[in-house]
CHARMM-style PDB file with segment names, atoms N, HN, CA, C and O in Angstrom:
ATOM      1  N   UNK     1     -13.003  71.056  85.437  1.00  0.00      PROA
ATOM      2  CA  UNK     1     -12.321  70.399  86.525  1.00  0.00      PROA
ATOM      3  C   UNK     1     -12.254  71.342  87.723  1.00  0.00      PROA
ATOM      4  O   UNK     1     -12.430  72.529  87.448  1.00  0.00      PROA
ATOM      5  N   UNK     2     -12.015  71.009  89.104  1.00  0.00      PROA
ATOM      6  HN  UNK     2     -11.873  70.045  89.327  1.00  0.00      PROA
ATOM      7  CA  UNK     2     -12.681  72.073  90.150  1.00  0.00      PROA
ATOM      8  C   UNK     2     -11.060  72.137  90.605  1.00  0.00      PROA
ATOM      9  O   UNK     2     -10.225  71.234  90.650  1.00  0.00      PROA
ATOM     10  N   UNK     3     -10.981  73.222  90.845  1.00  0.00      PROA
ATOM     11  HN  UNK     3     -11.659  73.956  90.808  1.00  0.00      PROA
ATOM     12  CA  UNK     3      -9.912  73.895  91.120  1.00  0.00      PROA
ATOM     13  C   UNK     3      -9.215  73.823  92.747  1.00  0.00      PROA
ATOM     14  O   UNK     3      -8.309  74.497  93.236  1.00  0.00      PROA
ATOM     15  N   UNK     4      -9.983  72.801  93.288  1.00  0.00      PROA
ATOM     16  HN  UNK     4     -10.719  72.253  92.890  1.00  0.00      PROA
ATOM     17  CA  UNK     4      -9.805  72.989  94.815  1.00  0.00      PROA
ATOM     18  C   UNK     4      -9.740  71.318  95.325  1.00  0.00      PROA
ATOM     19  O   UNK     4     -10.397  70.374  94.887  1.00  0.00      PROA
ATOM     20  N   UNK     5      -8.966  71.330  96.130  1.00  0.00      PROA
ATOM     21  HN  UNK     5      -8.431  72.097  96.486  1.00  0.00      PROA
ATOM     22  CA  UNK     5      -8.746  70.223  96.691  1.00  0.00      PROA
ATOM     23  C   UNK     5     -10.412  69.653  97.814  1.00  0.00      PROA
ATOM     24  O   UNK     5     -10.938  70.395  98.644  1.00  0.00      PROA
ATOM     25  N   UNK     6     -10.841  68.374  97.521  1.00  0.00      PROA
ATOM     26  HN  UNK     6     -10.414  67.771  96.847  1.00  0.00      PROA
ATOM     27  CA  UNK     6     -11.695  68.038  98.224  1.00  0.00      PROA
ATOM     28  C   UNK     6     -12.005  67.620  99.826  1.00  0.00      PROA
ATOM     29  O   UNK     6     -12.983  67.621 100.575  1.00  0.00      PROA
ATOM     30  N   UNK     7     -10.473  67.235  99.902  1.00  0.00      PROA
ATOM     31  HN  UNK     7      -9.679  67.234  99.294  1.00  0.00      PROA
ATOM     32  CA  UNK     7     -10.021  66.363 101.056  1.00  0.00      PROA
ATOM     33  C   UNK     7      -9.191  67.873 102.189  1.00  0.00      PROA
ATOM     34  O   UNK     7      -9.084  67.627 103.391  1.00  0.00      PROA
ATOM     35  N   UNK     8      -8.757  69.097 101.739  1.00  0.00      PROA
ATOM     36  HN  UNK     8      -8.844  69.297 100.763  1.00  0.00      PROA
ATOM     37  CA  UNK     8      -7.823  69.452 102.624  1.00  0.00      PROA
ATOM     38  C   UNK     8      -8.560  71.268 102.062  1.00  0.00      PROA
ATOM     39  O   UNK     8      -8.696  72.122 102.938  1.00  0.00      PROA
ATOM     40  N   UNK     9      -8.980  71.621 100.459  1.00  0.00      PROA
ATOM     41  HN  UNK     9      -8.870  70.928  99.747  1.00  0.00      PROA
ATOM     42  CA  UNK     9      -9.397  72.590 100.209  1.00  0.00      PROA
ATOM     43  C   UNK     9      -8.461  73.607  99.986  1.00  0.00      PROA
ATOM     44  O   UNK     9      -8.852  74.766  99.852  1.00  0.00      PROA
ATOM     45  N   UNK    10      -7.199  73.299  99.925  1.00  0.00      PROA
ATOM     46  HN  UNK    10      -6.882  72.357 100.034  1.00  0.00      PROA
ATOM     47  CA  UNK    10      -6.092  73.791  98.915  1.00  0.00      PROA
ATOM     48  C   UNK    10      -6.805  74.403  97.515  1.00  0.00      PROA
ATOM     49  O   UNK    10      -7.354  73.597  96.764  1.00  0.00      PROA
ATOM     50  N   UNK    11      -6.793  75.794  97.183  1.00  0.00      PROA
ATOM     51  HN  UNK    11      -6.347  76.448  97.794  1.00  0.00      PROA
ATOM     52  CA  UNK    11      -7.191  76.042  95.843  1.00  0.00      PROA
ATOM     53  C   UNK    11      -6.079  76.909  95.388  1.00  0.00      PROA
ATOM     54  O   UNK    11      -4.903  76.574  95.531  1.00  0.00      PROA
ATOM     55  N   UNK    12      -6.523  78.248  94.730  1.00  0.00      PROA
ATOM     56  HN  UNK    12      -7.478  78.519  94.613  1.00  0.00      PROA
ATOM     57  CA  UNK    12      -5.856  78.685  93.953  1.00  0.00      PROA
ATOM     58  C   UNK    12      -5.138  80.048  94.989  1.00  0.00      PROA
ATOM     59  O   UNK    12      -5.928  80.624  95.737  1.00  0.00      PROA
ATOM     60  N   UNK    13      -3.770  80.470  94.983  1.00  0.00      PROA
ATOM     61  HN  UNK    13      -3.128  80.003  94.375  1.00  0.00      PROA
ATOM     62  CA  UNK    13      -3.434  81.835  95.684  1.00  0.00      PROA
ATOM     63  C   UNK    13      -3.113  82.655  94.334  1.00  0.00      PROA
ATOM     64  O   UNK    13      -2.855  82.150  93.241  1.00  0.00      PROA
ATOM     65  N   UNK    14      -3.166  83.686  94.566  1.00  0.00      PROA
ATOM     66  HN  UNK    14      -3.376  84.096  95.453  1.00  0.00      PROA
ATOM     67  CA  UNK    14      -2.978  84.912  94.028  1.00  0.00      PROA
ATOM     68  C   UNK    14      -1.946  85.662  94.678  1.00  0.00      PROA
ATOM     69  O   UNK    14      -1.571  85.587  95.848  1.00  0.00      PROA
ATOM     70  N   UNK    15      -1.496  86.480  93.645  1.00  0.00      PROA
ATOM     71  HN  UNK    15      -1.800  86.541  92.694  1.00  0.00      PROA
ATOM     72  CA  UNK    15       0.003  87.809  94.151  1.00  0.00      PROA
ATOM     73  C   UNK    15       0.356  88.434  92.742  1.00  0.00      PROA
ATOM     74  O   UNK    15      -0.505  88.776  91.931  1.00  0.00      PROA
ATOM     75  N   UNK    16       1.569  88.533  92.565  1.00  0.00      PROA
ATOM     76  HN  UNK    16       2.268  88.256  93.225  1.00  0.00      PROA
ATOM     77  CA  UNK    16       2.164  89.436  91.253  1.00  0.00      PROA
ATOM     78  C   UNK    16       3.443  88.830  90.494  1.00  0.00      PROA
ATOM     79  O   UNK    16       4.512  88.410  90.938  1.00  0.00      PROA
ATOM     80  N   UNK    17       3.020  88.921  89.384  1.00  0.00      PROA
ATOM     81  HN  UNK    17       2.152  89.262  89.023  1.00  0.00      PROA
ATOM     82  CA  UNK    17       4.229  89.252  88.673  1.00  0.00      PROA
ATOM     83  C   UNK    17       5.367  90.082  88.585  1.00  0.00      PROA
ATOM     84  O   UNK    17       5.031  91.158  88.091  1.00  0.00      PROA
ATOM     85  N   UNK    18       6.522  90.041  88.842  1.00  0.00      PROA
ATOM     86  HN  UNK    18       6.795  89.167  89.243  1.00  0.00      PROA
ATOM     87  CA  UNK    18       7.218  91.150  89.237  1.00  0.00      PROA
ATOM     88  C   UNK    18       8.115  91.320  87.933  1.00  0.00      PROA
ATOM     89  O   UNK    18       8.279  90.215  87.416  1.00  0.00      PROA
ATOM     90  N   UNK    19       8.739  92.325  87.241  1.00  0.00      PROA
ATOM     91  HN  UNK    19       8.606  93.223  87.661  1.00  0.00      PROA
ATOM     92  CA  UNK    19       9.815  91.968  86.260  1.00  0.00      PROA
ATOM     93  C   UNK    19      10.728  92.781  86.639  1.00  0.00      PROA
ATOM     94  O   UNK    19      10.676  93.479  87.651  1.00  0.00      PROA
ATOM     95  N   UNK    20      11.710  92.728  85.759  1.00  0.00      PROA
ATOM     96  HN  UNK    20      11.752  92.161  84.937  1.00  0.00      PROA
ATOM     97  CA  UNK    20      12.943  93.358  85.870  1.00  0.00      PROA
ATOM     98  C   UNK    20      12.855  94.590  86.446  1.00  0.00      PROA
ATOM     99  O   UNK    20      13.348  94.904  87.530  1.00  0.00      PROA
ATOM    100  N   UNK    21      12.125  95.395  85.599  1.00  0.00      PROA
ATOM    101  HN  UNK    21      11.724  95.140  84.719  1.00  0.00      PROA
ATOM    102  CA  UNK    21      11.754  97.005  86.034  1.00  0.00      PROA
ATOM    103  C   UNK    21      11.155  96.942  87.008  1.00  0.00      PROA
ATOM    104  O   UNK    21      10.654  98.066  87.032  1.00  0.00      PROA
ATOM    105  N   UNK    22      10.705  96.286  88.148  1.00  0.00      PROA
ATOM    106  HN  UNK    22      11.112  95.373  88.128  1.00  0.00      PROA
ATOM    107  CA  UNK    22       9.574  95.999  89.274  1.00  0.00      PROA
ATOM    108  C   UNK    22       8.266  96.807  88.931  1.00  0.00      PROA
ATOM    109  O   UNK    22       7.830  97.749  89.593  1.00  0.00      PROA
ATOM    110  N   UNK    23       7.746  96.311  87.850  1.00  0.00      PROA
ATOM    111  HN  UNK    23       8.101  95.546  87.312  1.00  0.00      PROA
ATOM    112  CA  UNK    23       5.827  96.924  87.369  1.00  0.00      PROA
ATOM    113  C   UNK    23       5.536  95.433  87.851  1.00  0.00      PROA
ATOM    114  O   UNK    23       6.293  94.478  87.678  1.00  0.00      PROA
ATOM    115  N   UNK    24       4.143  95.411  88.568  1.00  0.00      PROA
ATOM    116  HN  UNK    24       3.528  96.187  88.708  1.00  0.00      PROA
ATOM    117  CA  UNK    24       3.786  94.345  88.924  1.00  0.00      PROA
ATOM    118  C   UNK    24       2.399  93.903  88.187  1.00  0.00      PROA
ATOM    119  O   UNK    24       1.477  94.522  87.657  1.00  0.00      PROA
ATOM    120  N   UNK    25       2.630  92.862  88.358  1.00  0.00      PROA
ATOM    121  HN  UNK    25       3.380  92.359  88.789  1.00  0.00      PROA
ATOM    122  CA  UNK    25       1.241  92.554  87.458  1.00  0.00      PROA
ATOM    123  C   UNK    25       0.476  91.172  88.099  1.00  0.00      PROA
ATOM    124  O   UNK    25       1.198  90.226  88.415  1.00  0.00      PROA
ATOM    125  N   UNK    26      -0.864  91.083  88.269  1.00  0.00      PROA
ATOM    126  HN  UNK    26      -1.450  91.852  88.013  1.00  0.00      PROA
ATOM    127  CA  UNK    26      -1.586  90.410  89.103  1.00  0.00      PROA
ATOM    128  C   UNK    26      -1.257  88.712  88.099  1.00  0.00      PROA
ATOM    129  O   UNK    26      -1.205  88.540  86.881  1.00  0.00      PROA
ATOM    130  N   UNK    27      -1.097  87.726  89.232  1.00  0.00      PROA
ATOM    131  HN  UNK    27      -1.140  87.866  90.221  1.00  0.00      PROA
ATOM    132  CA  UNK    27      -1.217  85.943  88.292  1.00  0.00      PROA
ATOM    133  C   UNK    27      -1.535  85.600  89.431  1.00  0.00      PROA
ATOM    134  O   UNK    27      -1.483  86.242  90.480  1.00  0.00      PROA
ATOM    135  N   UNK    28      -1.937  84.372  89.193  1.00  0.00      PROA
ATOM    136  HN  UNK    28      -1.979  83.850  88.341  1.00  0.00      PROA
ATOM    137  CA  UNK    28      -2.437  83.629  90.159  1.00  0.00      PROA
ATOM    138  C   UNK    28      -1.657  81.663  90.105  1.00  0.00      PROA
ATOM    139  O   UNK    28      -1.752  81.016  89.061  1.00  0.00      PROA
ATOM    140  N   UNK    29      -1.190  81.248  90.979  1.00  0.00      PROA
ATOM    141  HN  UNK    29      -1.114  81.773  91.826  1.00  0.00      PROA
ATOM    142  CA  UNK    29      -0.590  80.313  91.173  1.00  0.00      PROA
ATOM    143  C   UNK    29      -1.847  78.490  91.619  1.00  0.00      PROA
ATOM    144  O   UNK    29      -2.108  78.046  92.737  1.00  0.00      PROA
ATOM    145  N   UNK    30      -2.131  78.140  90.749  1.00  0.00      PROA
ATOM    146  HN  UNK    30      -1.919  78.501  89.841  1.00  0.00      PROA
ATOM    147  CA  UNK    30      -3.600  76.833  90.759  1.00  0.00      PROA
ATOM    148  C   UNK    30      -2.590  75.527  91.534  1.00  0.00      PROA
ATOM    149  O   UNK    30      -1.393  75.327  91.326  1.00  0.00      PROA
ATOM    150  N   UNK    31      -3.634  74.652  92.591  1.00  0.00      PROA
ATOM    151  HN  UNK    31      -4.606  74.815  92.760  1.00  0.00      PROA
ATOM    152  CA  UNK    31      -3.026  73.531  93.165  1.00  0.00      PROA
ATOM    153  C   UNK    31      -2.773  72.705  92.121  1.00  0.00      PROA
ATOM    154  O   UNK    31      -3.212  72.927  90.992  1.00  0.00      PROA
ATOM    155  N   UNK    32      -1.910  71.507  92.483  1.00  0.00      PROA
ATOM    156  HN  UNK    32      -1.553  71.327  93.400  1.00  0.00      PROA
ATOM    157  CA  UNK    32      -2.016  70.536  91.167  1.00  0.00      PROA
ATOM    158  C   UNK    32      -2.910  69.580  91.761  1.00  0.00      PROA
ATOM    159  O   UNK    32      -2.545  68.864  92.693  1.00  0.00      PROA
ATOM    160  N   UNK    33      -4.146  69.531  91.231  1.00  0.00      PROA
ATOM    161  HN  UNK    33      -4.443  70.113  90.473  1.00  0.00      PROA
ATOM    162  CA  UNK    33      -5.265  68.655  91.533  1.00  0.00      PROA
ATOM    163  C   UNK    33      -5.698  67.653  90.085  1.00  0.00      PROA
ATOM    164  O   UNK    33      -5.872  67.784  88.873  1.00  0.00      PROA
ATOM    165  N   UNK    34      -5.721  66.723  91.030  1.00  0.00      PROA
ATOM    166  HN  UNK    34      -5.579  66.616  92.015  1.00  0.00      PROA
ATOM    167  CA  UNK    34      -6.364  65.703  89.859  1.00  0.00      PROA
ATOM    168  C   UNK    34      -7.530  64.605  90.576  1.00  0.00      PROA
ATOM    169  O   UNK    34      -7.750  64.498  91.783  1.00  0.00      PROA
ATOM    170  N   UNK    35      -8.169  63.865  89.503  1.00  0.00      PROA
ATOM    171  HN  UNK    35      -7.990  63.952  88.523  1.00  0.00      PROA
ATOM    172  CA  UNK    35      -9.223  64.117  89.423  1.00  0.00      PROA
ATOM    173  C   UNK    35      -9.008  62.033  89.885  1.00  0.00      PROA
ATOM    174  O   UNK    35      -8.702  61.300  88.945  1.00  0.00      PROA
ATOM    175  N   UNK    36      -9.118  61.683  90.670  1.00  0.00      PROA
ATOM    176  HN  UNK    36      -9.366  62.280  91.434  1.00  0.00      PROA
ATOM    177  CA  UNK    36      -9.148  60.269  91.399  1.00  0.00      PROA
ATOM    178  C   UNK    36     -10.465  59.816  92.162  1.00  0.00      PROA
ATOM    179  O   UNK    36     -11.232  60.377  92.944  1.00  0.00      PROA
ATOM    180  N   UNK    37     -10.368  58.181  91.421  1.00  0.00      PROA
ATOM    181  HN  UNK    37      -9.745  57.725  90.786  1.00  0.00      PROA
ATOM    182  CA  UNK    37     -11.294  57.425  91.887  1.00  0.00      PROA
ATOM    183  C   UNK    37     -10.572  56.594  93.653  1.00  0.00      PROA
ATOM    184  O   UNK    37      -9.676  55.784  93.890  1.00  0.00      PROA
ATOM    185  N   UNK    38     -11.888  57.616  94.798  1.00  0.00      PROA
ATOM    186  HN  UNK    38     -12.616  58.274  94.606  1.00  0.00      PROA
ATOM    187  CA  UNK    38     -11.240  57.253  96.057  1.00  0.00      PROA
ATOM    188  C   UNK    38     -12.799  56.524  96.575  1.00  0.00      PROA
ATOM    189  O   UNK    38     -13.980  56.700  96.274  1.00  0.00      PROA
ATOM    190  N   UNK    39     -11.860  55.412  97.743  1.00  0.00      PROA
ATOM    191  HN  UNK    39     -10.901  55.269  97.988  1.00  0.00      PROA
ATOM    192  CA  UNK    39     -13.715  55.334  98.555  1.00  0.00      PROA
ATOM    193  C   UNK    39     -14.061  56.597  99.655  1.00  0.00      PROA
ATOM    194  O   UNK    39     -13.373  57.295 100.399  1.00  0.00      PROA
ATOM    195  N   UNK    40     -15.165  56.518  99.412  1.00  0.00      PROA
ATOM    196  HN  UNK    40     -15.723  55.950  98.808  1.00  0.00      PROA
ATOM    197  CA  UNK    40     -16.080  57.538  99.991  1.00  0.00      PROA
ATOM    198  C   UNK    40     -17.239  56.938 100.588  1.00  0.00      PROA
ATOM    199  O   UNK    40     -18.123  56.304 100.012  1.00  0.00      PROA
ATOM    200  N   UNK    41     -17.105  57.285 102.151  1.00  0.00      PROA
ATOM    201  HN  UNK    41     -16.386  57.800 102.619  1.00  0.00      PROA
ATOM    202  CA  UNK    41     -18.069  56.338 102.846  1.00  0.00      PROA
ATOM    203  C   UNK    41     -18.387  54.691 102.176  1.00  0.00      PROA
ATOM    204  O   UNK    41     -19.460  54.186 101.845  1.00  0.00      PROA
ATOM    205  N   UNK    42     -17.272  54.244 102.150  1.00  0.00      PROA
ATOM    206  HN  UNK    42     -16.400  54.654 102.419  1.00  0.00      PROA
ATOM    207  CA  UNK    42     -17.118  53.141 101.865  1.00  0.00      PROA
ATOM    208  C   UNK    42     -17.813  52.392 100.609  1.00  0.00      PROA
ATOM    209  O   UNK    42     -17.968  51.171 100.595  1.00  0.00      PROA
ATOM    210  N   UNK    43     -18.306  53.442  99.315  1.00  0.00      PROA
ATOM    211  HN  UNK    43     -18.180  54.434  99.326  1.00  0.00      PROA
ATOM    212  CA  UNK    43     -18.358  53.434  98.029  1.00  0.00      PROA
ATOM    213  C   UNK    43     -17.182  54.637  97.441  1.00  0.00      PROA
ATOM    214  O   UNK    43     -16.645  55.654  97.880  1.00  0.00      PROA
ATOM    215  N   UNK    44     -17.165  53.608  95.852  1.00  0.00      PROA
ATOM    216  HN  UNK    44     -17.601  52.782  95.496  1.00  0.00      PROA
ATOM    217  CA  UNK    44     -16.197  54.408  94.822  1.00  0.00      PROA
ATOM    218  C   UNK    44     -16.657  55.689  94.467  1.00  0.00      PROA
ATOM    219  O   UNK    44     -17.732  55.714  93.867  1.00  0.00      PROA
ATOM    220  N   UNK    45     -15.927  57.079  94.765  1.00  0.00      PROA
ATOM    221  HN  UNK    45     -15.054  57.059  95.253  1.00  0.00      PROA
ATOM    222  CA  UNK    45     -16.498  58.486  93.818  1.00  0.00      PROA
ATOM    223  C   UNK    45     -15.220  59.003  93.657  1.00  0.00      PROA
ATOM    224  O   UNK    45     -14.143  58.888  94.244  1.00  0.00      PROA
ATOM    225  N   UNK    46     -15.833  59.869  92.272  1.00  0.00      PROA
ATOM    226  HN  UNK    46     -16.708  59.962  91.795  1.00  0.00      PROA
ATOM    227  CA  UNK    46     -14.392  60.606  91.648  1.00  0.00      PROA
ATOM    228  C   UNK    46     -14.301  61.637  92.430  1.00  0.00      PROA
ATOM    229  O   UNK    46     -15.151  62.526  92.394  1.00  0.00      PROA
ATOM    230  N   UNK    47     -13.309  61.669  93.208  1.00  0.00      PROA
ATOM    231  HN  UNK    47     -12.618  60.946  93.237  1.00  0.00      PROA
ATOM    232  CA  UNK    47     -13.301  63.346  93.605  1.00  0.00      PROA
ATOM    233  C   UNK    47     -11.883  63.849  92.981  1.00  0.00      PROA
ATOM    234  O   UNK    47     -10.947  63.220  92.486  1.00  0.00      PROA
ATOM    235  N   UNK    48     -12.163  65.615  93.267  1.00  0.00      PROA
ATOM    236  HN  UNK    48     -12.922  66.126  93.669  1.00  0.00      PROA
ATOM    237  CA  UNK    48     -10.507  66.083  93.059  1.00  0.00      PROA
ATOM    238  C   UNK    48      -9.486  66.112  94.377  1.00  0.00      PROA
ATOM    239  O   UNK    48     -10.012  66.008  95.485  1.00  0.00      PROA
ATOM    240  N   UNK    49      -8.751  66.182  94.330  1.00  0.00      PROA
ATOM    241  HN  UNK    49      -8.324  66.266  93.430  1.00  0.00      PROA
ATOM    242  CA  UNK    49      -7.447  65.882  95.351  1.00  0.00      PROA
ATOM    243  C   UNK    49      -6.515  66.073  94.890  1.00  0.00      PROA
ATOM    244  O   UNK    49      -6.255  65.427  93.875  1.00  0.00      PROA
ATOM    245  N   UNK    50      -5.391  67.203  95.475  1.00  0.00      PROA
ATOM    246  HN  UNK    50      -5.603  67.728  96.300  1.00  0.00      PROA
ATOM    247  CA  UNK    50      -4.219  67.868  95.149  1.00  0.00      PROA
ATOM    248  C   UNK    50      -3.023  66.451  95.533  1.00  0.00      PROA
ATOM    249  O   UNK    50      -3.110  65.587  96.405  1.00  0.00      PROA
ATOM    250  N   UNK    51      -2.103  66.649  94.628  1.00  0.00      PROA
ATOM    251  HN  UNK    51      -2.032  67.351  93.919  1.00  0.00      PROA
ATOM    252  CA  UNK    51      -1.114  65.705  95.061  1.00  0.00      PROA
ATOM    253  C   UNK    51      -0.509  65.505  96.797  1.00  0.00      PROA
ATOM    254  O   UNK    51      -0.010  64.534  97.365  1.00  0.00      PROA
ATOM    255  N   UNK    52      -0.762  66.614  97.171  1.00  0.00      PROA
ATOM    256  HN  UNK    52      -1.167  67.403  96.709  1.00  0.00      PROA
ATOM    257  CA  UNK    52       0.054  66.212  98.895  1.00  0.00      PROA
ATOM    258  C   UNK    52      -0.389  65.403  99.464  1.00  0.00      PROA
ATOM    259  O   UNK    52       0.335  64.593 100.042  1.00  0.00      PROA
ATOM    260  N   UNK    53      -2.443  65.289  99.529  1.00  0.00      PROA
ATOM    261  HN  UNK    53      -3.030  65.947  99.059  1.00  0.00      PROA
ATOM    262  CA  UNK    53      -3.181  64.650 100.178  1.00  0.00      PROA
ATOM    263  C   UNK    53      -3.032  63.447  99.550  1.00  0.00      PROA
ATOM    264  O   UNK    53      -3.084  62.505 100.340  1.00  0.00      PROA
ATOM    265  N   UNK    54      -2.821  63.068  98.114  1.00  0.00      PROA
ATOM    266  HN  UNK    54      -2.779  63.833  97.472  1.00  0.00      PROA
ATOM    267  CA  UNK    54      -2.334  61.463  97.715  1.00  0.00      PROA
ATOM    268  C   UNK    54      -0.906  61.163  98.540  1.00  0.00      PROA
ATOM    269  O   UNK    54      -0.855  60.261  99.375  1.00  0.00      PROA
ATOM    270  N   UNK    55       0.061  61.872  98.276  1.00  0.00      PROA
ATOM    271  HN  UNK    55       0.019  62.605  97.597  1.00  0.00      PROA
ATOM    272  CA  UNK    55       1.225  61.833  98.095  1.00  0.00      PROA
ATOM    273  C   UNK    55       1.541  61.041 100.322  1.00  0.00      PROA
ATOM    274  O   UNK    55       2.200  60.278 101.028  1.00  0.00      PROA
ATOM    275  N   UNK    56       0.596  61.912 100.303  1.00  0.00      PROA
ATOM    276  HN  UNK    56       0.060  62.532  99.730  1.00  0.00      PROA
ATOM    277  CA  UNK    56       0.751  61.769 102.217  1.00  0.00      PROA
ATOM    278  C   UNK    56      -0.870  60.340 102.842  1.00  0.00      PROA
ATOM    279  O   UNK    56      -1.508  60.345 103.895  1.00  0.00      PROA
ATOM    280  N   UNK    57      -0.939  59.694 102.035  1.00  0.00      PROA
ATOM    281  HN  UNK    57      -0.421  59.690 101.180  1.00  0.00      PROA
ATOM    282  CA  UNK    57      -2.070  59.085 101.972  1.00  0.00      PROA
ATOM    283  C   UNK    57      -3.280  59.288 102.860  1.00  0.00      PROA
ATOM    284  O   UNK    57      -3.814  58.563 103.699  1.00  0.00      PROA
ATOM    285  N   UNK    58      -3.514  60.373 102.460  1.00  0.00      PROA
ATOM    286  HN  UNK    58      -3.081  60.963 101.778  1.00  0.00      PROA
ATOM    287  CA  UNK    58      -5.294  61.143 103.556  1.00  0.00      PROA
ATOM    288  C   UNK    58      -6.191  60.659 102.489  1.00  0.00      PROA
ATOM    289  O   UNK    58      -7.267  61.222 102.687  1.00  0.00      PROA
ATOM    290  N   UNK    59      -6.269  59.979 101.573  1.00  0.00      PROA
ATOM    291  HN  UNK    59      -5.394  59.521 101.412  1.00  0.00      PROA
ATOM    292  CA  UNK    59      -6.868  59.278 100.433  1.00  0.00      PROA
ATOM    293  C   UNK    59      -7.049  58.055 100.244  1.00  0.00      PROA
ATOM    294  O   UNK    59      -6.022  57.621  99.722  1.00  0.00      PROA
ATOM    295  N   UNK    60      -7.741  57.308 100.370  1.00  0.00      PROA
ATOM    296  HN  UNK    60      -8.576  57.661 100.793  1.00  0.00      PROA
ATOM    297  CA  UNK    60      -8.018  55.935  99.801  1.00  0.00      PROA
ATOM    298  C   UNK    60      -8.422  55.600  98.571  1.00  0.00      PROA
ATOM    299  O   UNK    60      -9.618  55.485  98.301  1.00  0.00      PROA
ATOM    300  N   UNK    61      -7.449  55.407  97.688  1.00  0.00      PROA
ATOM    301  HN  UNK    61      -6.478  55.500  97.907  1.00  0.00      PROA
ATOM    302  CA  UNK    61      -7.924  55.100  96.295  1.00  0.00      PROA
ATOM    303  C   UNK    61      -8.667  53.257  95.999  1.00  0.00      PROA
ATOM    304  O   UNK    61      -8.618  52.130  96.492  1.00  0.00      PROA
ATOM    305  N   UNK    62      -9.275  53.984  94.906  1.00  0.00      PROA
ATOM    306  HN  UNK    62      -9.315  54.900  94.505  1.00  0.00      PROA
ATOM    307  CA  UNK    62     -10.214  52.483  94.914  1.00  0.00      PROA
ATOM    308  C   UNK    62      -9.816  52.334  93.268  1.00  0.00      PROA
ATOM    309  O   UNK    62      -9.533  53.174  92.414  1.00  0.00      PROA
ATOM    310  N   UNK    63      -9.948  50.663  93.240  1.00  0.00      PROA
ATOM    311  HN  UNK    63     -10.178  49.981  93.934  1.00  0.00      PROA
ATOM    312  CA  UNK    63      -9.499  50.125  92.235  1.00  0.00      PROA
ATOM    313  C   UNK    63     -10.171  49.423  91.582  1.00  0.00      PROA
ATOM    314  OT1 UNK    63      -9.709  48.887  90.574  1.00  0.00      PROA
TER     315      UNK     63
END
């Protein structure tokens, strides 16, 4: 599954883990993308698309 938004290109950021003792340790934070049937040039394709771009309708889902 592709890790990046199709419509806006939202992917994955990176930074640290921090704990109690402040030792840091590298993670990385993934969009929540899922995987929707939208029109595309006015045919049906699956693309991926992070929830904001549904959520804010920059998406046309097809049914």
């Amino acid at each position: 599954m592709s890790r990046s938004c199709d419509v806006c290109g939202k992917g994955r950021l990176s930074g640290n883990n921090v704990s109690h003792s402040n030792r840091h340790t590298r993670r990385v934070w993934s969009a929540n993308i899922k995987k929707v049937k939208a029109v595309v040039n006015g045919s049906p394709k699956r693309i991926s698309v992070c929830t904001r771009c549904l959520r804010s309708n920059k998406v046309e889902r097809a049914i």
